[in-house]
C-alpha positions as CSV (number, residue, x, y, z in Angstrom):
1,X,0.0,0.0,0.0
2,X,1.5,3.6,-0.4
3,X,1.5,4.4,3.1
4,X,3.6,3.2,6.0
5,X,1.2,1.2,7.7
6,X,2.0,-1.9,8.7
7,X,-0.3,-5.4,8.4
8,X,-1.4,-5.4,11.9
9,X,-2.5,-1.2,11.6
10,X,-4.2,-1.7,8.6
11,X,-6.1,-4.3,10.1
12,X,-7.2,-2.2,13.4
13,X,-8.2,0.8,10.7
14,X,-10.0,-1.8,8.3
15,X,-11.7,-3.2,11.9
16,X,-12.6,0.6,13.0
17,X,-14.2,0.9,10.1
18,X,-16.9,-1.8,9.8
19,X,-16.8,-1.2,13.3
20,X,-18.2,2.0,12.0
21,X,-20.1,0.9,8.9
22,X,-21.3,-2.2,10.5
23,X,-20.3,-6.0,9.3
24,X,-21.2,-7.7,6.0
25,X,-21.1,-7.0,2.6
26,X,-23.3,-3.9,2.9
27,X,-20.0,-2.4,4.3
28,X,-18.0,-3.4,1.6
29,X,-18.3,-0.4,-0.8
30,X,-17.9,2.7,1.8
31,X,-15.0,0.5,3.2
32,X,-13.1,0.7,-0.5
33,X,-14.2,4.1,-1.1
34,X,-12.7,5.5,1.7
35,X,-9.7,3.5,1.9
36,X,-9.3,4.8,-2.0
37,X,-10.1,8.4,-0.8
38,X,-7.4,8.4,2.3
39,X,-4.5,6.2,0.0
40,X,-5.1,7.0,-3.3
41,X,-5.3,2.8,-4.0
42,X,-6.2,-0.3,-3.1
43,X,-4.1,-2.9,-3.6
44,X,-4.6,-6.9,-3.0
45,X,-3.2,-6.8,0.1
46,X,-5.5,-4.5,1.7
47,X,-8.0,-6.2,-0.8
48,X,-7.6,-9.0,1.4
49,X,-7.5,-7.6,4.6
50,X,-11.0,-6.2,4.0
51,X,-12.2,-10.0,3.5
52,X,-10.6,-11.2,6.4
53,X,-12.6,-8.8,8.1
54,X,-15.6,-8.8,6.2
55,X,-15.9,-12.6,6.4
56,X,-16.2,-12.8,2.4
57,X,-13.9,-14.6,-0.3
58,X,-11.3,-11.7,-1.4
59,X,-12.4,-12.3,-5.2
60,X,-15.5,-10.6,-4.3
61,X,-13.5,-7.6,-3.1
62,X,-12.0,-7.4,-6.3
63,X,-14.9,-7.9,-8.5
64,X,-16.3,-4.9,-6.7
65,X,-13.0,-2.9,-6.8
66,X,-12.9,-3.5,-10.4
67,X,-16.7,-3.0,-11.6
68,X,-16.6,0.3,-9.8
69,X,-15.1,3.1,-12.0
70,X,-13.8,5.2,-8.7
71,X,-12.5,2.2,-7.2
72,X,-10.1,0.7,-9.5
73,X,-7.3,-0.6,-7.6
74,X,-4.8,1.6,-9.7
75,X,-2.7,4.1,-7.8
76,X,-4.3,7.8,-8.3
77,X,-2.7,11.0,-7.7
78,X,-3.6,13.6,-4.9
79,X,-6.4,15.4,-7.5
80,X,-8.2,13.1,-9.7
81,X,-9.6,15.0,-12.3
82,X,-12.4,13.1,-14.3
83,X,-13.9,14.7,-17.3
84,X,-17.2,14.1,-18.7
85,X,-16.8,11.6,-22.0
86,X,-20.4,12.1,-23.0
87,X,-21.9,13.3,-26.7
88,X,-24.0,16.7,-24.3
89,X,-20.2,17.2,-23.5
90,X,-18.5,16.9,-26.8
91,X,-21.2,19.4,-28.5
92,X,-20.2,21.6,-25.5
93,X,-16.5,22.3,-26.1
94,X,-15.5,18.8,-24.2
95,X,-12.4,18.4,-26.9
96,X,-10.7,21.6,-26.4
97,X,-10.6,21.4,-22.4
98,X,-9.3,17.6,-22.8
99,X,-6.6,19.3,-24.8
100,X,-5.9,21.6,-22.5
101,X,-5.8,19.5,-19.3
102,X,-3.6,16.9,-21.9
103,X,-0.9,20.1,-22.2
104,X,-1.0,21.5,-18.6
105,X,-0.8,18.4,-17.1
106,X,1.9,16.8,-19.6
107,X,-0.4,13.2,-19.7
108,X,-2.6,11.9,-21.2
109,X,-5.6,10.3,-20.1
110,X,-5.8,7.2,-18.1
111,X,-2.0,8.1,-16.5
112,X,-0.8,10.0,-13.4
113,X,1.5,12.6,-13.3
114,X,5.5,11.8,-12.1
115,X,5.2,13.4,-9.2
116,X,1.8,11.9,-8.0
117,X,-0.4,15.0,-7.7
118,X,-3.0,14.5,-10.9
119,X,-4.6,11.8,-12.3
120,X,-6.4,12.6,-16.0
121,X,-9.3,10.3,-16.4
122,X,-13.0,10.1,-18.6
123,X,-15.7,9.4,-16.8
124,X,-19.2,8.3,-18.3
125,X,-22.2,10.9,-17.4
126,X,-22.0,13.2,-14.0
127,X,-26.2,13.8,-14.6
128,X,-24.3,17.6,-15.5
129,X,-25.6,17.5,-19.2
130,X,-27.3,20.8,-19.5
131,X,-24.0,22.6,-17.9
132,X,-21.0,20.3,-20.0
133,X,-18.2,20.1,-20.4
134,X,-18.2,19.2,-17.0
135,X,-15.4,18.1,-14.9
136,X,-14.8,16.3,-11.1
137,X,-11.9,16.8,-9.1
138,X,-11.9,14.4,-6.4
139,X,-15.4,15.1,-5.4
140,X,-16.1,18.4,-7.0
141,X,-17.6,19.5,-10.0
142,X,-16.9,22.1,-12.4
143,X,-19.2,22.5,-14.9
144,X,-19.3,24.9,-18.0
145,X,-15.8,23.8,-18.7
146,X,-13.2,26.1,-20.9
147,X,-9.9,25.4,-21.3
148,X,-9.2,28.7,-19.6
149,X,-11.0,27.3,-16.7
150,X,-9.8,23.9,-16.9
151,X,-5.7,25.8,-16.3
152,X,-6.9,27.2,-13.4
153,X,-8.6,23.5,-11.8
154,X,-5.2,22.7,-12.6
155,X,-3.4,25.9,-10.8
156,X,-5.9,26.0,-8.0
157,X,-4.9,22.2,-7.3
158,X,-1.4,22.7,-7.2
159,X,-1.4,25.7,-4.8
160,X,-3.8,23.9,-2.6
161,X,-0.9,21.1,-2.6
162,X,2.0,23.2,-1.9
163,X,-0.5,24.7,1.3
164,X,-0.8,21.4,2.3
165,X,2.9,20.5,2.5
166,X,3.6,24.3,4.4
């Protein structure tokens, strides 16, 4: 996993939360979105720790890791910025801003940055249509996309990371 935590730690924090969420598969989901949210992954290790806990066969974890767009076991960067791959979006200017995020980021999609801060994915329909192109980052949206305004996602991102590490 990309933090330092050992087996045993990862356990008690997997524990706390269906301690939290409650046992059984109805867990199973909030428990991989928020271990995806606080690590940026989820890799077959913790995969399997989450059975163990669970009490259900680690493939199941994975199918539901997998199926799950925002839960792919993949490591992310800090910002995960998802744009809108729909047709509303592409007759609203979608194109120029994926262009745009392509150049200021220096990836393309489906790849992370060197340093770890962005992911660039597509992302089916965010129920934005009438305000495309629209954009997430992490958990929020920008809608009415320009390129223009899709530099400074990007900007406001990285200052909000170099506040972080101050």
């Amino acid at each position: 996993m990309a933090t330092t935590m050992t087996n045993d730690e990862l356990r008690a924090d997997i524990e706390a939360l269906v301690e939290r969420l409650g046992p059984g598969r109805a867990s199973l989901i909030p428990i991989l979105a928020d271990v995806k949210r606080r690590f940026h992954e989820i890799d077959s290790e913790t995969m399997q720790t989450i059975a163990d806990v669970l009490d259900i066969h680690p493939v199941e974890v994975h199918s539901v890791a997998s199926f799950y767009a925002f839960l792919h076991s993949a490591p992310e960067g800090q910002f995960v910025i998802r744009l809108c791959g729909t047709l509303p979006c592409d007759f609203a200017g979608k194109q120029a801003v994926a262009d745009a995020l392509r150049t200021e980021l220096g990836i393309g999609f489906d790849e992370t940055t060197e340093d770890g801060l962005f992911t660039l994915e597509w992302t089916s329909c965010m129920g934005m249509c009438d305000q495309g192109p629209a954009l997430l980052v992490n958990d929020e949206v920008h809608t009415r996309v320009t390129p223009e305004k899709a530099k400074a996602v990007v900007a406001a991102c990285r200052a909000a990371a170099v506040a972080k590490e101050a």
